[in-house]
PAVOVO-224975 format. One record per residue (C-alpha): residue in three letters; x, y, z. Coordinates in steps of 0.001 Angstrom, whole numbers, plus 500000, padded with zeros to 6 digits. Each point is the difference from the previous one (the first is absolute). Layout:
ALAXYZ;...
END
This chain:
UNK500000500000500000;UNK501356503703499481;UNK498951503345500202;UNK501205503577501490;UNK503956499874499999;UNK500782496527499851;UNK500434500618496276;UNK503310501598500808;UNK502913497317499320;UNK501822499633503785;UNK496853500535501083;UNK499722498066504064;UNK496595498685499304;UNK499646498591496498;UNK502612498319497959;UNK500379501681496363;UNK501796499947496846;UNK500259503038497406;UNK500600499491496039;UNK500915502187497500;UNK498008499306496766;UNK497903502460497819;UNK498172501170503353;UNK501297499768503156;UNK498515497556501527;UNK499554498539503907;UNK499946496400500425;UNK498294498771503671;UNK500645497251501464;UNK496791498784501541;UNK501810498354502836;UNK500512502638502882;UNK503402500307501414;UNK500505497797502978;UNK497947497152499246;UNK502623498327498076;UNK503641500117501473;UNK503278497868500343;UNK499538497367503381;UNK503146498097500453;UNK502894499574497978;UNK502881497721500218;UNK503271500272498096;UNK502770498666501705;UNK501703496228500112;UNK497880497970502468;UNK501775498446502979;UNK502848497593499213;UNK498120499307496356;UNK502044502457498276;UNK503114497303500289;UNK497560497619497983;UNK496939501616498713;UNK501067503395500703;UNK496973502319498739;UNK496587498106500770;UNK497900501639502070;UNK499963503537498136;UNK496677501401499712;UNK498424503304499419;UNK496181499879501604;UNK497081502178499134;UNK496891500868502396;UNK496751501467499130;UNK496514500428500191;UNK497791497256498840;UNK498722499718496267;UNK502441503191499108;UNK501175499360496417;UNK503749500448499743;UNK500053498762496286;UNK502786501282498540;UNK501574501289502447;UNK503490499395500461;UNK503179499388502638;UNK503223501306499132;UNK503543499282501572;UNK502719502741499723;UNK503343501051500663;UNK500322502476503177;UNK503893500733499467;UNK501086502250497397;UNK502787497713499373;UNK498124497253499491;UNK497965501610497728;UNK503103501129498240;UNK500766496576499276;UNK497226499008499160;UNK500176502030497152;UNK497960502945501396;UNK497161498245500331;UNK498679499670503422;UNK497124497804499860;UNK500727496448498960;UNK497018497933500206;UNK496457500986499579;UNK496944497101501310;UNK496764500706498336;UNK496981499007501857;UNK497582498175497153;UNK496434500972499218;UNK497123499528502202;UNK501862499652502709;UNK498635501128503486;UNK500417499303503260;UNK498181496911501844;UNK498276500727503570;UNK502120498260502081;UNK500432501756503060;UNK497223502839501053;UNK499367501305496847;UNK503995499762498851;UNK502071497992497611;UNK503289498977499060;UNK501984499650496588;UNK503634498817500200;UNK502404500305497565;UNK502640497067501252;UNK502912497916499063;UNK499338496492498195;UNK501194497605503212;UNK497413502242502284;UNK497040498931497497;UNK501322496359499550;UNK500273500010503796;UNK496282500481499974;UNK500076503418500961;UNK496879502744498587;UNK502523501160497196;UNK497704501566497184;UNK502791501358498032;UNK503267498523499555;UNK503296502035499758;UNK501760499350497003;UNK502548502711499488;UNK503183499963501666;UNK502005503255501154;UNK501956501311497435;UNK503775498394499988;UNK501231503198499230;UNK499492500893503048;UNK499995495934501837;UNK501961498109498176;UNK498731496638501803;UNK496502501394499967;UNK499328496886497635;UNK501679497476501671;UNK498471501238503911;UNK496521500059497825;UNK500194503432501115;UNK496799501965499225;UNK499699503371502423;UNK503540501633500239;UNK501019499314503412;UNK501859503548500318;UNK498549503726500016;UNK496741499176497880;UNK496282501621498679;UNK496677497835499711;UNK497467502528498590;UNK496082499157499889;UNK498437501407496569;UNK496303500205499243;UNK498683499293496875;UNK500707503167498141;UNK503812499506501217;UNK500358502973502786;UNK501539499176503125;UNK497594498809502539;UNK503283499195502941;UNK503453500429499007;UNK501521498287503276;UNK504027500172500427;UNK501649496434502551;UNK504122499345501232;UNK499975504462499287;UNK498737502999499347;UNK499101500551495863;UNK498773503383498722;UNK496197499874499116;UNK499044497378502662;UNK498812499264503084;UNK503054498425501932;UNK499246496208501720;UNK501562500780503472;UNK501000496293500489;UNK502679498241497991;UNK500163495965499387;UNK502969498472500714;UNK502181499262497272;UNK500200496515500741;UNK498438497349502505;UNK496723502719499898;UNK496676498017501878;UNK498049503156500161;UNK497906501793497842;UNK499214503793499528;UNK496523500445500182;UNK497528502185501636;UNK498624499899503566;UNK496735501497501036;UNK496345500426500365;UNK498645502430497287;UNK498251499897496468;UNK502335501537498066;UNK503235500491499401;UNK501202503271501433;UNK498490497839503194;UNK502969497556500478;UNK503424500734500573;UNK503139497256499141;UNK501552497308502141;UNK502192496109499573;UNK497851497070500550;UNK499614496799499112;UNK499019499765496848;UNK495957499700499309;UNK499498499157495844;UNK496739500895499130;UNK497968501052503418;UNK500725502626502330;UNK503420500608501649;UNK500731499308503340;UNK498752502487502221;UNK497374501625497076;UNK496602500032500684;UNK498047501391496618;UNK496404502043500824;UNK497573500105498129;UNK500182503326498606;UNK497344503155500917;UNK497205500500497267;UNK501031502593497359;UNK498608502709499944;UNK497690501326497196;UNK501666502621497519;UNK498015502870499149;UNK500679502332496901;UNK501622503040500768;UNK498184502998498709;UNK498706503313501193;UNK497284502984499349;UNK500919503369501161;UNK497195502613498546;UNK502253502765500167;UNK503194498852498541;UNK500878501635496533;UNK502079497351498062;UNK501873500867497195;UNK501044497266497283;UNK502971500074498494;UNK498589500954496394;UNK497466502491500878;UNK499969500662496341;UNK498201496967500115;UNK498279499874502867;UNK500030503702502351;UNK500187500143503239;UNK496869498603501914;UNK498405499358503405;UNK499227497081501582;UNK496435501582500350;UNK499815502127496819;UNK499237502414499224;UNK500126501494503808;UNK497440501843501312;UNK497608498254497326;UNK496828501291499989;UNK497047497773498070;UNK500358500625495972;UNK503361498272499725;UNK500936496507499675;UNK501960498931503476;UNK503490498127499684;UNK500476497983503364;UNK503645498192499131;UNK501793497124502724;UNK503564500508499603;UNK502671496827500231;UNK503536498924499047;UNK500140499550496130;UNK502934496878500117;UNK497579498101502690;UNK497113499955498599;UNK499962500686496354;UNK496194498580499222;UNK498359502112502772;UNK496504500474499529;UNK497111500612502743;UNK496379500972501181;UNK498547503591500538;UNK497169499453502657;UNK497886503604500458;UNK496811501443501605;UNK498366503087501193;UNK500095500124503516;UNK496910498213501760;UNK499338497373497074;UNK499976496684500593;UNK501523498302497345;UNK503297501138498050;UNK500964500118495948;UNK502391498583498886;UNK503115501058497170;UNK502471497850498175;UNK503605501747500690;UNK503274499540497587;UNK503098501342499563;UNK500226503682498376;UNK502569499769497303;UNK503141501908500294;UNK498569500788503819;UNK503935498707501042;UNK501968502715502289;UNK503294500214500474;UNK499740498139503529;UNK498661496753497914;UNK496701500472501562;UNK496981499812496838;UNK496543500519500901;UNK496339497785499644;UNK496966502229498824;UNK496527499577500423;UNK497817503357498773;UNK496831500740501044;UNK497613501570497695;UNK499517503577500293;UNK496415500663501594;UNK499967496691501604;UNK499893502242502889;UNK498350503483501080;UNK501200503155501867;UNK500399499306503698;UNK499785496503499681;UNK502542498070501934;UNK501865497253497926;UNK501096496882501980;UNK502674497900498208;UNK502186496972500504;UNK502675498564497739;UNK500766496059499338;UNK503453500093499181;UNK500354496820497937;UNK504005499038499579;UNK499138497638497030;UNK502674497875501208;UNK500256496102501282;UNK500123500147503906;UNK499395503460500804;UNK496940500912501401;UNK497376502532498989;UNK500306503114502144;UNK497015502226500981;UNK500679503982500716;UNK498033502110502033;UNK500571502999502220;UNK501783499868503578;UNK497201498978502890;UNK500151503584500616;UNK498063500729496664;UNK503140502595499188;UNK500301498488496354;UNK503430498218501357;UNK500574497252497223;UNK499807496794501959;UNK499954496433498749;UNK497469497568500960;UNK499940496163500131;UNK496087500124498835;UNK497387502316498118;UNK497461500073502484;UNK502592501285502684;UNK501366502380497221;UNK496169501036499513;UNK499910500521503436;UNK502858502637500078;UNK499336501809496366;UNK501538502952498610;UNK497665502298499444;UNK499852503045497698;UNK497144503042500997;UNK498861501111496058;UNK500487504218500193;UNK497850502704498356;UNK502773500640497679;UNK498582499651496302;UNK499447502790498294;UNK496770500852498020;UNK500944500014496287;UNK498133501350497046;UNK500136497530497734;UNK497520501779497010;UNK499185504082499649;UNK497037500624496934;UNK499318503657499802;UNK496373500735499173;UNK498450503295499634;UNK498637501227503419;UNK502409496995502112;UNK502815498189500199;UNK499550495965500648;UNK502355498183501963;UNK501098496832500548;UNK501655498453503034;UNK501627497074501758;UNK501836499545503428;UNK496904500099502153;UNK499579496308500662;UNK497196499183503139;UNK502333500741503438;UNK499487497848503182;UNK498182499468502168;UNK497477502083498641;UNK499172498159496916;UNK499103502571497618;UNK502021502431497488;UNK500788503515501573;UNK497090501988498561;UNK501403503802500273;UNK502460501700498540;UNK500661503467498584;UNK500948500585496124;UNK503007502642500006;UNK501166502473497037;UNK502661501956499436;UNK501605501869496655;UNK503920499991501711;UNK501174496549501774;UNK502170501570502032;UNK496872501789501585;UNK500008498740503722;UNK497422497457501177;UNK497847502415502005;UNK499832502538496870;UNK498132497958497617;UNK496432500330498654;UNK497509497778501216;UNK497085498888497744;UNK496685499024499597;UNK499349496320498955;UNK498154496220500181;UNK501058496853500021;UNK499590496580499702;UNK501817496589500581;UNK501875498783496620;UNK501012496311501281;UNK499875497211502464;UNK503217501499501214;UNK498750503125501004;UNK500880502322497234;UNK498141503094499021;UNK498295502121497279;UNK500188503941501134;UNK497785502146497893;UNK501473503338500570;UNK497921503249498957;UNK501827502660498343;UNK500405501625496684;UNK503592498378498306;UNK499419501959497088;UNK499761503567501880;UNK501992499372502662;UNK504272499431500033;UNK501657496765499566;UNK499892498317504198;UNK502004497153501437;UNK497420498099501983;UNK500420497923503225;UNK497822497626501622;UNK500001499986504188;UNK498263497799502398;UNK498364501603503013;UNK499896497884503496;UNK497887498722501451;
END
């Protein structure tokens, strides 16, 4: 599972891999960091064997959660010493085990397996060897390697855990301390060794354990390791936010201008409404969602399909989800309530729901639910703000007709404002108290509560006027 930073390679929580190709593109693992680690290792000669047999017990053993799939992944042995690297040609690793498809690990101990990658005598001996070691140490660098059947370099040496996309899971160091690893703090001997390395504990993970010599334990926990079953994981909820006031500016705003996250502000009724969700472009790059909105007081809420705006990316790498409500969905003084369903689009991240703060102070906050985001809405109070516009003018002989919109039916009264004043003037930089008022009728023009104004005067006798169309309150 991913999301938020563990897309960052290094990154403490998830396990990634970045390629260069025509894009540049993240590969996940979908096995968290931790679950999966290096167990016990052995490398050295075992007791008085190494006069006979002298490498048989080497082993390299894996633990992890049950059913994880570690297909592909691999084991690598390395070089620690820069000289032995030198010899080796400059190349420090010099074997690489890769674990075969549809592999995972069995539930054999509390929800944990094993895998063991292991000498040939250890599996004839009947031990749980799944993989056998074939590749001895370089004799550049042992030149009896072959003849001791020596497979993990008994000196200053790397074993390196890689997940399926080939990044570094562990890189652990043993007999030293190797740049780029975690240093083993116990050595084997280098000959007559009984012990094993292996870790001691009771946790669920790795970071849980720390390293000490045992006896050795092939396949099952080490001595003195007791493995938990680990604490339920928490859901993962996309990260994404709704601030009403923030002004976000993309990085083409030839494209795409600068815009709110509640736009326009200060919106009065005429207008379509932008409401946008803003998120991190590289995380979720399908991001879609769900506009739920009401008037205040209504039981049940609409609902809007939201998608990305094209070109909406900043320079941040935030882009932004837009739902739009139709202009004149709402009326003056109305109060909008609204809540967002931030949909991430993406396998194993969770739908988040914003609302406002508990404190109704339009505070972006994310939800686990709708109805608890419906609970806490953001809300939006619809101003007086929308100018009356004449739309039409016909001069006739003894009047001039008219035509407005802008005066849609305010709340809570329910029905149009019904006075105004018709205003003329022959300069427009006359001040407001200066010009003429007029005699007139009129009449409602639409559903929308537009108007005819049938004003009486002479055009033909009198000057050219500006006209101007006020409302009067109540």
């Amino acid at each position: 599972r991913y999301a938020g930073i563990g897309a960052a390679p290094n990154s403490s929580t998830y396990t990634t891999n970045i390629a260069n190709s025509v894009v540049l593109t993240n590969f996940v693992s979908t096995v968290k960091k931790g679950t999966v680690w290096i167990n016990e290792i052995f490398y050295s000669a075992y007791d008085e064997e190494w006069i006979l047999d002298p490498e048989n017990h080497e082993f390299i053993e894996l633990c992890g959660l049950a059913e994880t799939d570690i297909s592909n992944w691999k084991v690598q042995l390395a070089f620690g010493k820069d000289s032995d690297i030198a010899k080796n040609n400059g190349q420090p690793v010099y074997a690489t085990y890769t674990i075969p498809a549809n592999t995972k690990f069995a539930n054999q101990t509390n929800g944990f397996g094993f895998y063991v990658i292991g000498d040939q005598a250890l599996k004839n001996s009947g031990e749980p060897v799944n993989q056998v070691l074939n590749v001895f140490v370089s004799t550049l660098v042992d030149s009896y390697a072959v003849t001791r059947s020596n497979h993990i370099h008994n000196g200053l040496g790397v074993i390196r855990l890689l997940n399926q996309f080939g990044h570094v899971v562990y890189s652990l160091s043993y007999d030293g301390f190797a740049a780029g690893s975690e240093r083993i703090p116990q050595s084997q001997a280098p000959f007559g060794e009984t012990n094993s390395i292996g870790l001691t504990g009771t946790h669920h993970s790795y970071t849980g354990f720390t390293w000490a010599m045992t006896n050795y334990t092939i396949g099952q926990p080490n001595i003195g390791q007791e493995l938990t079953s680990p604490p339920p994981e928490e859901n993962e909820y996309a990260h994404a936010w709704h601030t009403p006031s923030l002004r976000i500016t993309p990085i083409n705003t030839n494209e795409v201008p600068p815009f709110y996250m509640f736009h326009p502000p200060n919106a009065g009724h005429i207008p379509n409404v932008d409401i946008y969700y803003g998120f991190t472009n590289a995380h979720y790059p399908n991001a879609k969602g769900t506009l739920y909105h009401r008037k205040s007081g209504q039981g049940g809420w609409s609902q809007l399909a939201m998608s990305i705006r094209d070109a909406s990316l900043d320079a941040a790498g935030h882009a932004y989800v837009r739902g739009i409500i139709p202009g004149r969905t709402y009326q003056r003084l109305d109060t909008i309530e609204y809540v967002i369903a931030a949909d991430p689009n993406k396998t194993g991240i969770l739908t988040a729901y914003l609302g406002s703060d508990a404190g109704g102070n339009n505070i972006s906050t994310i939800y686990t639910n709708l109805l608890n985001a419906q609970d806490n809405p953001f809300t939006y109070h619809v101003p007086i703000t929308d100018q009356i516009v004449i739309t039409n003018v016909t001069l006739q002989t003894n009047r001039v007709i008219l035509q407005t919109i802008g005066n849609d039916v305010p709340a809570p009264a329910g029905t149009p404002i019904v006075r105004f004043q018709v205003l003329t003037t022959t300069n427009l930089l006359t001040d407001r108290p200066l010009w003429t008022t007029n005699r007139f009728t009129n009449s409602a023009a639409d559903a929308y509560g537009g108007n005819i104004f049938y004003v009486t005067n002479n055009p033909v006798a009198r000057p050219k006027l500006f006209y101007r169309v006020d409302p009067l309150w109540p």
